[in-house]
FIMAR-547821 format. One record per residue (C-alpha): residue number from 1; x, y, z; residue in three letters. Coordinates in Angstrom, 1 decimal, padded with zeros to 4 digits, m for minus. Layout:
<rs>
R num   east  north     up residuo
R NUM      X      Y      Z     ALA
...
</rs>
This chain:
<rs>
R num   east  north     up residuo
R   1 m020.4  000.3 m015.8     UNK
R   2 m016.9 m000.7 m016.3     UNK
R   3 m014.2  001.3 m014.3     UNK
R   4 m010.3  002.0 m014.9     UNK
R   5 m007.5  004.1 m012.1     UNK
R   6 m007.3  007.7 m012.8     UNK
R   7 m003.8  008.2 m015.1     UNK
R   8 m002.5  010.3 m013.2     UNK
R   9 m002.1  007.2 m010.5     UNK
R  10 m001.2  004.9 m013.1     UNK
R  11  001.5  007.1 m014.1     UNK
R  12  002.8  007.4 m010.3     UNK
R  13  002.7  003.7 m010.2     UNK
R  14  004.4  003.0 m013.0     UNK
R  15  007.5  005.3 m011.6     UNK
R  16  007.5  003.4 m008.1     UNK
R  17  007.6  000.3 m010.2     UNK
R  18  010.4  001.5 m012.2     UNK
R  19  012.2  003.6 m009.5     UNK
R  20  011.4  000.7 m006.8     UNK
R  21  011.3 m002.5 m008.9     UNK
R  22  011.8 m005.2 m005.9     UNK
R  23  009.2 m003.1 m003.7     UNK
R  24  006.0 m005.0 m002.6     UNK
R  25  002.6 m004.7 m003.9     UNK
R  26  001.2 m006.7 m001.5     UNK
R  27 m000.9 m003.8 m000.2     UNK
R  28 m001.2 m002.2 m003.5     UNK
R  29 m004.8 m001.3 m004.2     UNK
R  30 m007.4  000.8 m006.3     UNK
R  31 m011.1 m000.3 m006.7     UNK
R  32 m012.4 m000.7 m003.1     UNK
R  33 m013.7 m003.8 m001.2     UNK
R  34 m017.0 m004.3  000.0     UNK
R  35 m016.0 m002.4  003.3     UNK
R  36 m015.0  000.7  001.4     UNK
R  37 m018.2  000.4 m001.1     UNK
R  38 m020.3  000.9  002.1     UNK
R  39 m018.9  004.3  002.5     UNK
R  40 m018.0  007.3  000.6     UNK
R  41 m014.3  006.8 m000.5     UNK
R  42 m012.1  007.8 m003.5     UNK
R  43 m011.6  003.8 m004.1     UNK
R  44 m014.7  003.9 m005.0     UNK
R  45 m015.4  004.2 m008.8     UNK
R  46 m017.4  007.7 m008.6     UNK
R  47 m016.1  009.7 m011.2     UNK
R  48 m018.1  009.3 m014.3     UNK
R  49 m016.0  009.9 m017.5     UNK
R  50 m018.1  009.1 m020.6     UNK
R  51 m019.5  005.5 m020.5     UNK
R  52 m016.2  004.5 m017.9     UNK
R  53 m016.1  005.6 m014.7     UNK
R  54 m012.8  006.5 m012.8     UNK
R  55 m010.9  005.6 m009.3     UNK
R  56 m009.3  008.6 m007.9     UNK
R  57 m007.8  006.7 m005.9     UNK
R  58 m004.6  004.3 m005.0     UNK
R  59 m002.5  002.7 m001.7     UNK
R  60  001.2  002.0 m001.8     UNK
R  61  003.0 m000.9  000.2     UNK
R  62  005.2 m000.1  002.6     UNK
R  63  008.2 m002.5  002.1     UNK
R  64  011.2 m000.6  003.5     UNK
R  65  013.3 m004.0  002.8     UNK
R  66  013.6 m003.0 m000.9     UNK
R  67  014.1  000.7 m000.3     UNK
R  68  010.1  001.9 m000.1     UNK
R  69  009.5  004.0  002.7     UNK
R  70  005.5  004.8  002.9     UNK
R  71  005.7  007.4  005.3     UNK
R  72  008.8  009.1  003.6     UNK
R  73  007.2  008.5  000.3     UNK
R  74  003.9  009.5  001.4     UNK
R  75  005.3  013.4  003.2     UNK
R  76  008.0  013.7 m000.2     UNK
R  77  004.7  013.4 m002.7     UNK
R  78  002.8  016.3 m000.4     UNK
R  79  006.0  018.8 m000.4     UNK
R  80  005.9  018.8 m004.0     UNK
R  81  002.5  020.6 m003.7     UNK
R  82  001.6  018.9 m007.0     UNK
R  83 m001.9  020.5 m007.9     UNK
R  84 m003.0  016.9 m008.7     UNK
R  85 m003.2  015.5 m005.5     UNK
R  86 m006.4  016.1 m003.2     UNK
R  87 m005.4  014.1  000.2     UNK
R  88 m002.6  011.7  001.1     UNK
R  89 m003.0  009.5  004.3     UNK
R  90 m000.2  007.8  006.2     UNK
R  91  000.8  006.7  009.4     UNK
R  92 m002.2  008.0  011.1     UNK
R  93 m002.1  011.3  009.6     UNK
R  94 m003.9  013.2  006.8     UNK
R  95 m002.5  015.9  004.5     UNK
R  96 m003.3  018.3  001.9     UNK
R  97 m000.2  020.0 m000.3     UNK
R  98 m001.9  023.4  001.1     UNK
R  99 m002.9  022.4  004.7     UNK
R 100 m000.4  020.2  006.1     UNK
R 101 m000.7  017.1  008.4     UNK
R 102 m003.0  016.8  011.3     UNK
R 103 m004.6  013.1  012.6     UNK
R 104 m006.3  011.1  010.9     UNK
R 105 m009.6  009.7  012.5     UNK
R 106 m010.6  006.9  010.1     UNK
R 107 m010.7  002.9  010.4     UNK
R 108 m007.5  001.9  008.8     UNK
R 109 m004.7  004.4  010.2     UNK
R 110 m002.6  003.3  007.3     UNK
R 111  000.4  002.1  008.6     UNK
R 112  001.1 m000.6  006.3     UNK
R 113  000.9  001.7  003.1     UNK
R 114 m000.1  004.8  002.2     UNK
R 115 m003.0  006.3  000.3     UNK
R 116 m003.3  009.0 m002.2     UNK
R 117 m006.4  010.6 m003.9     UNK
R 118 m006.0  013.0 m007.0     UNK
R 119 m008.6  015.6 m007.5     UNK
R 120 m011.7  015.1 m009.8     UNK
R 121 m011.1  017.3 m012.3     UNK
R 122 m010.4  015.4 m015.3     UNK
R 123 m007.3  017.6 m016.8     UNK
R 124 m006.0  016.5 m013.3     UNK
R 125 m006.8  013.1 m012.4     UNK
R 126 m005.9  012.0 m015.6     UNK
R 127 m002.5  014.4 m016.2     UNK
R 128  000.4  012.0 m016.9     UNK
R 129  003.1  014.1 m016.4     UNK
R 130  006.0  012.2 m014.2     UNK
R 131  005.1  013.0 m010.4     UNK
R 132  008.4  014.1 m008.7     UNK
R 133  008.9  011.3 m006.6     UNK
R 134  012.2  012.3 m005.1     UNK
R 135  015.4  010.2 m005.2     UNK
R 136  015.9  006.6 m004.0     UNK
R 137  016.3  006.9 m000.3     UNK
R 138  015.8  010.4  000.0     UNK
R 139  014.1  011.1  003.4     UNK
R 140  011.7  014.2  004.6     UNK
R 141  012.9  016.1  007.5     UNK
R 142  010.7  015.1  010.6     UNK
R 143  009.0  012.4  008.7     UNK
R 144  007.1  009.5  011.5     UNK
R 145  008.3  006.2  011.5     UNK
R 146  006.0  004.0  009.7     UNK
R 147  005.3  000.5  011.7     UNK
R 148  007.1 m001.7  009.7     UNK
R 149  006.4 m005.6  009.4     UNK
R 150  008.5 m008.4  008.0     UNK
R 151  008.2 m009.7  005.2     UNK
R 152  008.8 m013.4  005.2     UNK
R 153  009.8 m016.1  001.9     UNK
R 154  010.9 m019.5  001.4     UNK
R 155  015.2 m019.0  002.1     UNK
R 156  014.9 m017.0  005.2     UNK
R 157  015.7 m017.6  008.3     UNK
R 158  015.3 m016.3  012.0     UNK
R 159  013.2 m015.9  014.9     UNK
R 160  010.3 m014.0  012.7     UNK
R 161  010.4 m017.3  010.7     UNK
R 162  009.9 m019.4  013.9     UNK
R 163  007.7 m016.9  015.2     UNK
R 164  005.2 m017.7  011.9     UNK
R 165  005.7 m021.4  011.8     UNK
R 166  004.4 m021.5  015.0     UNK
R 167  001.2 m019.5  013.9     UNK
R 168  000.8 m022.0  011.5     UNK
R 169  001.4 m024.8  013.2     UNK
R 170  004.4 m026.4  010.9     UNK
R 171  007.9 m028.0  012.8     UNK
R 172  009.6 m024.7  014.0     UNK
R 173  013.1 m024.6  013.0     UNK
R 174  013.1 m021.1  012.2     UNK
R 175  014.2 m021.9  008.3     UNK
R 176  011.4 m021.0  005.7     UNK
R 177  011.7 m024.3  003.4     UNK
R 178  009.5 m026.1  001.4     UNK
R 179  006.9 m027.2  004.0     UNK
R 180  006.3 m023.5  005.7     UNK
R 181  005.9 m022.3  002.3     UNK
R 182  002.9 m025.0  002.4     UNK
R 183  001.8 m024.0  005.2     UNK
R 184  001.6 m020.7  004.3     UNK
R 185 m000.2 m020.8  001.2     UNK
R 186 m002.9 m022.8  003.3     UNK
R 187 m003.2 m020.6  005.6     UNK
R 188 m003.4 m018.0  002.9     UNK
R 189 m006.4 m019.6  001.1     UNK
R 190 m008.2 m020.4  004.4     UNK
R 191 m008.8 m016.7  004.6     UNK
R 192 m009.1 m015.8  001.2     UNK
R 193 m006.0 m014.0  000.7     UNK
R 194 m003.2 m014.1 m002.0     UNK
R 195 m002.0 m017.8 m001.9     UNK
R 196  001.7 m017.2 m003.0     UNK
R 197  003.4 m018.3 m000.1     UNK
R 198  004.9 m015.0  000.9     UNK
R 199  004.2 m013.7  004.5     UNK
R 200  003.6 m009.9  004.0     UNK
R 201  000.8 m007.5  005.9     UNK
R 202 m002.1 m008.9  005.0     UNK
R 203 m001.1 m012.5  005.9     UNK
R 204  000.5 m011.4  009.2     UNK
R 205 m003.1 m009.0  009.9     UNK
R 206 m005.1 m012.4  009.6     UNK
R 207 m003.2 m014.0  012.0     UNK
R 208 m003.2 m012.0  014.4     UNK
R 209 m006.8 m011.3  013.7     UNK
R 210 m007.0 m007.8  012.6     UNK
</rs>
């Protein structure tokens, strides 16, 4: 049965994009892998809607180099107490708009991105009204530190980029040219990943076997 993202999610996306339009989607996501289809989970397509069936689900990038804050993001959405939202995960923690933020006990502790899940009720999941998303660097009072990562692209330079080179075995020089670009997309299609040459989360997590 063919499945789509709730619109409710697609209309949050669609306001990061706009509000955020240099963020990273590396760790964007919707429609589950195979690990998340061997569980219950809200990336799984289990809503049934007519003949369609419906994603309640969707995961944002953390990429606080272009100004996007997961964890911020992630605590700013759940003060809103928008009635659409049923969970949001981040940084090892777990909230309701109604019950607040206690730990979060499943495999991925999200600290790369965060997740949010709307409600299955359809005059909610698919509500496209515009979420309040806050203003552009607005942060949360006592909102956690999200792990961040570095992102890495051909034209940088430093210690991260020697750092890398080394993982994938290129002359270490600790400037991201034309050859650890190579490198990296090699890498990246050795374990079946994004090949575009950009070293975000995912392509870091393989390396260091995660």
């Amino acid at each position: 049965m063919p499945w789509r993202v709730a619109n409710a999610l697609e209309m949050l996306r669609r306001q990061y994009n706009a509000t955020y339009p240099e963020r990273s989607k590396e760790g964007d996501g919707a429609i589950g892998d195979e690990a998340h289809q061997s569980r219950h989970s809200d990336h799984n397509a289990w809503i049934e809607d007519g003949k369609m069936r419906v994603v309640s689900a969707r995961d944002f990038t953390h990429d606080p180099l272009h100004g996007f804050n997961a964890g911020v993001r992630a605590r700013q959405l759940v003060a809103t107490r928008d009635p659409r939202i049923k969970y949001v995960i981040s940084n090892g923690e777990i909230s309701t708009p109604n019950f607040g933020w206690k730990r979060y006990g499943g495999p991925n502790p999200h600290r790369h991105h965060f997740h949010i899940s709307v409600k299955a009720t359809k005059s909610l999941y698919d509500d496209t009204r515009p979420w309040d998303i806050g203003s552009i660097g607005a942060s949360v009072p006592s909102a956690p530190l999200v792990q961040e990562y570095t992102i890495l692209r051909q034209g940088m330079s430093g210690k991260k980029v020697g750092e890398w080179q080394r993982i994938i075995r290129v002359a270490v020089d600790e400037d991201f040219g034309s050859a650890t670009k190579a490198g990296t997309i090699t890498f990246q299609k050795a374990h079946k990943l994004v090949a575009d040459g950009i070293v975000g989360r995912a392509t870091w997590e393989a390396a260091k076997g995660k």
